[in-house]
N, C-alpha and C positions, 0 to 999 in steps of 0.2 A: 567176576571175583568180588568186585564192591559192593556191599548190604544195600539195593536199592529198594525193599519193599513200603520201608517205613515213609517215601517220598506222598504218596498218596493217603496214609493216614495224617502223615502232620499236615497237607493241605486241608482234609476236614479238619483237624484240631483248631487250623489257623482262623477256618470259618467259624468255630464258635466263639473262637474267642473274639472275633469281631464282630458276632453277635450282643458278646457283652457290651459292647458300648453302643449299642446303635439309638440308647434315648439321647445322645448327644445332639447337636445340631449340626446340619451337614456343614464342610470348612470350604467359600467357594474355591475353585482355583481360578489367580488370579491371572492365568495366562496359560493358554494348552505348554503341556512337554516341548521338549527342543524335536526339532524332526531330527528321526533316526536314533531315540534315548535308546528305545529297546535293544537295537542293533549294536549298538555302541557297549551297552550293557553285555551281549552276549560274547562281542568278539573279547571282551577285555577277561569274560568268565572259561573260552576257552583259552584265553593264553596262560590265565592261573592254573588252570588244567593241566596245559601242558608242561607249566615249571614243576608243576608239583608231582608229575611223573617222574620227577629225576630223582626221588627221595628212594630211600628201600624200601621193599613190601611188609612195612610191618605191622601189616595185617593179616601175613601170610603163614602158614605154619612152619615154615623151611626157613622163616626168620626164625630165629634161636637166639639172638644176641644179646642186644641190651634191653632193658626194662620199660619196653615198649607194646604197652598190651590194647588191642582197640576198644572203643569205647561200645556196650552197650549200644543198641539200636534206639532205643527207651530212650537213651542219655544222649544221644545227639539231635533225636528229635526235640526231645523236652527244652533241652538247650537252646536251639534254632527257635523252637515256639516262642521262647522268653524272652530270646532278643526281639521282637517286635515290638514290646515295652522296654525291653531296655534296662529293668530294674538295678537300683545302686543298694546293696543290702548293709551301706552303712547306717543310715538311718530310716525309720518309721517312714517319714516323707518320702523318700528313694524307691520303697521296695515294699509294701506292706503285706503283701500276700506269700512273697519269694523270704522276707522276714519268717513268716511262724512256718515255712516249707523248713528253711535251714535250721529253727528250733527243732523241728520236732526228729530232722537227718540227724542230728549231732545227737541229740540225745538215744538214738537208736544207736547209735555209733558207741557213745558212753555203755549203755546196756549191753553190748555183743561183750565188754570188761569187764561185765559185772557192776556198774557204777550206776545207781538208781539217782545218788544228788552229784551234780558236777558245775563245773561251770565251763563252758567253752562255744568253738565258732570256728567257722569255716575261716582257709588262708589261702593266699596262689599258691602254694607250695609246703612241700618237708623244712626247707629253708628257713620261710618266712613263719610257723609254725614252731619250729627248734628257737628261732630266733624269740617268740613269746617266752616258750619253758625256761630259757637259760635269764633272759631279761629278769623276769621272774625270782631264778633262785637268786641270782644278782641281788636284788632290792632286796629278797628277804636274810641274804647272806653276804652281805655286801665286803667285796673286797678277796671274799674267797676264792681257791681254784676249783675249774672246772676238771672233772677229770675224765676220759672216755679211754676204750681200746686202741690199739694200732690199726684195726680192722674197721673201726667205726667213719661214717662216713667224711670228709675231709670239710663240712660245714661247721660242726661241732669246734672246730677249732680256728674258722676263721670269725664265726659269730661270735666266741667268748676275745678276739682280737676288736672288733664294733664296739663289743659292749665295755673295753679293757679292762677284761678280767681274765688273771692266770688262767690257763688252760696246760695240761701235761697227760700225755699218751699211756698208757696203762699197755706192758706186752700182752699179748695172746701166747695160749698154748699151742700144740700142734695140729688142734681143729679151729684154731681163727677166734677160739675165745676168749675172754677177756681171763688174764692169770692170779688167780686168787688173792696167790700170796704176793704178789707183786702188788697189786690192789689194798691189798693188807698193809703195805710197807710203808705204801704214800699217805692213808688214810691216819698212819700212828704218828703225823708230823704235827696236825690237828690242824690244818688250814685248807683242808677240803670241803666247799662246800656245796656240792650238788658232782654224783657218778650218774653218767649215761651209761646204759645197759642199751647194747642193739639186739632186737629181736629179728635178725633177719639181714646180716653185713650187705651193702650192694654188692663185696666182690665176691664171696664165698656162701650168701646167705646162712654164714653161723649166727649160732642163737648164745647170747649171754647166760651163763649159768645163775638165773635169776632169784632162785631159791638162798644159794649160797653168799650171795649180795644180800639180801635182805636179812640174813642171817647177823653180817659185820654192820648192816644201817643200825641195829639194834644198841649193838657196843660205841659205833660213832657217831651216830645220828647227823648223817647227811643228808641231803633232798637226794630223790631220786627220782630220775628222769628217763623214759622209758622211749626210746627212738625204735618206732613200729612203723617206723614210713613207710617200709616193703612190707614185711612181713605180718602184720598187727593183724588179717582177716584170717592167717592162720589158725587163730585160736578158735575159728571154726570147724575146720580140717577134724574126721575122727580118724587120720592114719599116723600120725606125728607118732615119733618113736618117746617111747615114756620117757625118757629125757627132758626130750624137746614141750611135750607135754607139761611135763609139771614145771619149766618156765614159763609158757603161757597161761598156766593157771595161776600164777604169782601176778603178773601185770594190777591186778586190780587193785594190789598194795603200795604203789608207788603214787608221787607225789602229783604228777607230769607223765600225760601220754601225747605223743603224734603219731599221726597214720596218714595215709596219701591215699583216699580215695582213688585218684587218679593213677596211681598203679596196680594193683588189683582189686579196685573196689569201681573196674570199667566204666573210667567218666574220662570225660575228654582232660587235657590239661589246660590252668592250674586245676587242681581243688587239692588243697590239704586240710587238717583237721588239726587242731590242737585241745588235748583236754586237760582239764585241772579238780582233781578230789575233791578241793577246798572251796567253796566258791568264795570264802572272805579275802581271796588273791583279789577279785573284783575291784574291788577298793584302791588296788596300786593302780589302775588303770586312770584314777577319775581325774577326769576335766572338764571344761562347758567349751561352750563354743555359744558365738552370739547371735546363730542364726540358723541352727541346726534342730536341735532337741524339744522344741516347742508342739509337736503335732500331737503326744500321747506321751502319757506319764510313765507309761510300762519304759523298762529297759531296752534300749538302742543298741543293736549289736557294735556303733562305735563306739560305746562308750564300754566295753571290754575288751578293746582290739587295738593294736599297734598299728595296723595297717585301717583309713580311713575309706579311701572308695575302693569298695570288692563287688565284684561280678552276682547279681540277684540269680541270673543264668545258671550257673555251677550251682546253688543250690537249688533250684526247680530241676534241674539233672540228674544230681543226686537224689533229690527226694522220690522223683519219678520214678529211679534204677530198683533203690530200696521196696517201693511199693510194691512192684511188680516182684524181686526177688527180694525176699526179708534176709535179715542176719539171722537164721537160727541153724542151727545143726542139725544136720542130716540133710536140709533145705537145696535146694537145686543150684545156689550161689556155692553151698559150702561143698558138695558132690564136686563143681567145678574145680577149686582147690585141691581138693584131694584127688582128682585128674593127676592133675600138674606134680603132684608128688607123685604121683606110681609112675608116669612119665619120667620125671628126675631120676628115679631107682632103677629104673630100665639102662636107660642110659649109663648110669654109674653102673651096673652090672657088665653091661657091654662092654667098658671098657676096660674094666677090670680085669675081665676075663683077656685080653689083649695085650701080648704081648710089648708092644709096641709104645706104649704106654703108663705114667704113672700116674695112679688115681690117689689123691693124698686122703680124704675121709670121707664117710656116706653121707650124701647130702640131708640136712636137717629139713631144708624148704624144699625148693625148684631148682633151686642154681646149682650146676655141676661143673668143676672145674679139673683140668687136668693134665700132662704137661708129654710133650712128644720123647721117648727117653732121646732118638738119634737122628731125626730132622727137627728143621727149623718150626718152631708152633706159629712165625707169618706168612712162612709157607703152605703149611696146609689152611690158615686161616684163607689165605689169595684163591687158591685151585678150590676150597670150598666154596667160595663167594662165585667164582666163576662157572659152578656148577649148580646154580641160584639155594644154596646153604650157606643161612648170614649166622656166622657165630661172634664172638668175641674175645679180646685179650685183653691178660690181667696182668699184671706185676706183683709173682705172690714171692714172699720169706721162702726160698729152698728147704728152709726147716718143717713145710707145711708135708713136701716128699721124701723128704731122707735123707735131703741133700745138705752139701759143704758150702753151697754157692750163697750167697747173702740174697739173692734175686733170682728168681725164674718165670722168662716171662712165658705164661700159660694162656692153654686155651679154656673158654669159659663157656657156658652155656647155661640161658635163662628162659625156662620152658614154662611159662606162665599164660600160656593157651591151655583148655583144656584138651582144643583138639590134638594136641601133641602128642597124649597116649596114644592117638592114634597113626601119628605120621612117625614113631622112632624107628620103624623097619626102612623107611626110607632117606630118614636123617643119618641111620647107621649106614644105609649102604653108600651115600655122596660122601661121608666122612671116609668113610674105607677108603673109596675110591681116591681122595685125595688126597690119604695119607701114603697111597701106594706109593 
């Protein structure tokens, strides 16, 4: 079941890169190993083994649940490679090689947007990344509120709480997106100052009607802050329904992007990504330090970064993943994506077609959510999970199916394997079975 071929290429990888330093001088040791290191070493590597059997297979394709995609073969060798050095990609000194790796990731990353000059850097996370963007409109709009969807992810509103600055929830309409003119109402008060738009909700993957936002940033001129953490490598995808399309082709007008490598850009976790149009945001970042900055005059990725020591690792991953599969369209990265959506369509179609159930709209990404009309949805979630099908539940607005009820809790499903297009005959048929 587990990708084990990549274990004998990175042991040569490991050998050249220990060839790299072999002008050094040997370091004696001053004393052989403990008797029985190795042994010691292996029983403690099988007991990790064996904890970490208790986890779910989600690496498996009969996972379907949460936002749990494996990483690249590429990406955890590369990774593993670069912990042997260890690199700290805060500064020059830390990481010099894993430094212009993570330059040259991020600005690929930038380009798949459309953005030739930017300014950004790798984060552990969507989190710690949102957390830059809002920081950010903050200092530049200081005092203002934040404002996002009801659907947008529930960071958004604990990060503008850190930073204490207002934040207030914007309804969606009946596809989970953000509602125009309710958006329109908050924006006429005049103390809004930076809208998140989500390309991609974690619970519905709705896409923000982005065209139509940038339409009202014109009349209001707010910062606009583009939360792609899921969804952002879509805008390689050529199956997106013109909709969904012509909000991804907007992204490259906003102020502020994040995207999460580490969810389907298959890198181990963290890695997130934060970018920024402007690079003269640079400048709110600056500070010295008395014993950091001194190795080289070029810029220090700490010295644009909130967060000080990041992982050099994650980006030798990242860079390694991209090499091998690029951001472009039609590219075998972006084939992979557009899997995961005809997969998602499938599925929605299926159930559609089923009585038994109500499916509230077509999915725009991967995720397909949908709700049992007359058993329990952790019922079949339980008898699914026992028949090794890991789905997931959502707490969606009744308004999303037709319904009077203010809540229903649904069942969800997050098909961001490519292999999935291929396993829904068999998804459908364990789901049947345990809806019976």
């Amino acid at each position: 079941m587990l990708e084990t071929q990549t274990i004998a290429v990175l042991q040569e990888a490991l050998q050249e890169l220990d060839c790299r330093f072999a002008h050094l001088p040997p370091v004696p040791n001053p004393q052989p190993p403990p008797p029985g290191s190795e042994a010691a070493v292996s029983s403690v590597l099988h007991e990790v083994a064996s904890r970490l059997g208790d986890n779910f297979p989600y690496f498996h394709p009969l996972y379907a649940g949460q936002m749990l995609k494996p990483p690249h073969p590429v990406a955890r060798a590369a990774y593993a490679l670069a912990t042997w050095i260890n690199p700290n990609n805060h500064a020059l000194d830390g990481g010099r090689a894993s430094t212009a790796m993570e330059r040259e990731a991020v600005s690929q990353i930038a380009r798949m947007f459309g953005w030739e000059e930017h300014l950004g850097h790798l984060t552990g996370g969507g989190t710690m990344a949102s957390l830059e963007a809002l920081w950010v409109a903050g200092q530049l709009r200081p005092g203002k509120k934040i404002v996002a969807s009801s659907q947008s992810h529930y960071t958004h509103e604990r990060i503008s709480g850190v930073l204490r600055l207002p934040f207030e929830k914007v309804p969606t309409d009946q596809r989970g997106r953000m509602d125009l003119a309710a958006l329109e109402s908050m924006l006429a008060a005049g103390d809004t100052g930076c809208v998140v738009a989500t390309m991609g909700a974690t619970a519905t993957g709705s896409v923000d009607p982005l065209p139509e936002i940038l339409a009202l940033r014109s009349r209001y001129h707010f910062r606009l802050h583009i939360d792609a953490a899921y969804g952002g490598y879509f805008t390689l995808a050529a199956n997106l329904a013109p909709e969904t399309r012509a909000a991804f082709d907007c992204i490259r007008e906003a102020d502020s992007i994040v995207v999460d490598p580490h969810k389907h850009g298959l890198q181990p976790y963290g890695c997130g990504c934060v970018l920024f149009r402007d690079s003269a945001v640079g400048s709110l970042y600056k500070h010295d330090s008395p014993a950091t900055y001194f190795s080289s005059r070029d810029l220090h990725l700490g010295e644009i970064s909130l967060e000080c020591s990041r992982p050099g690792a994650a980006a030798v991953a990242l860079w390694a993943t991209m090499r091998l599969l690029p951001l472009i369209r039609g590219g075998e990265f972006a084939q992979g994506l557009e899997a995961c959506r005809r997969a998602a369509l499938e599925l929605h179609s299926r159930l559609s077609a089923d009585p038994r159930f109500l499916v509230p709209f077509i999915p725009q990404l991967d995720i397909v959510v949908w709700a049992p009309k007359s058993q329990s949805a952790e019922r079949i979630f339980e008898q699914a999970a026992r028949r090794n099908l890991h789905l997931a539940l959502a707490r969606l607005p009744g308004s999303f199916f037709g319904l009077p009820d203010e809540e229903v809790l649904a069942l969800r499903s997050v098909l961001m394997k490519p292999e999935h297009e291929q396993w829904i005959g068999r998804i459908w048929e364990i789901l049947d079975a345990a809806s019976a």
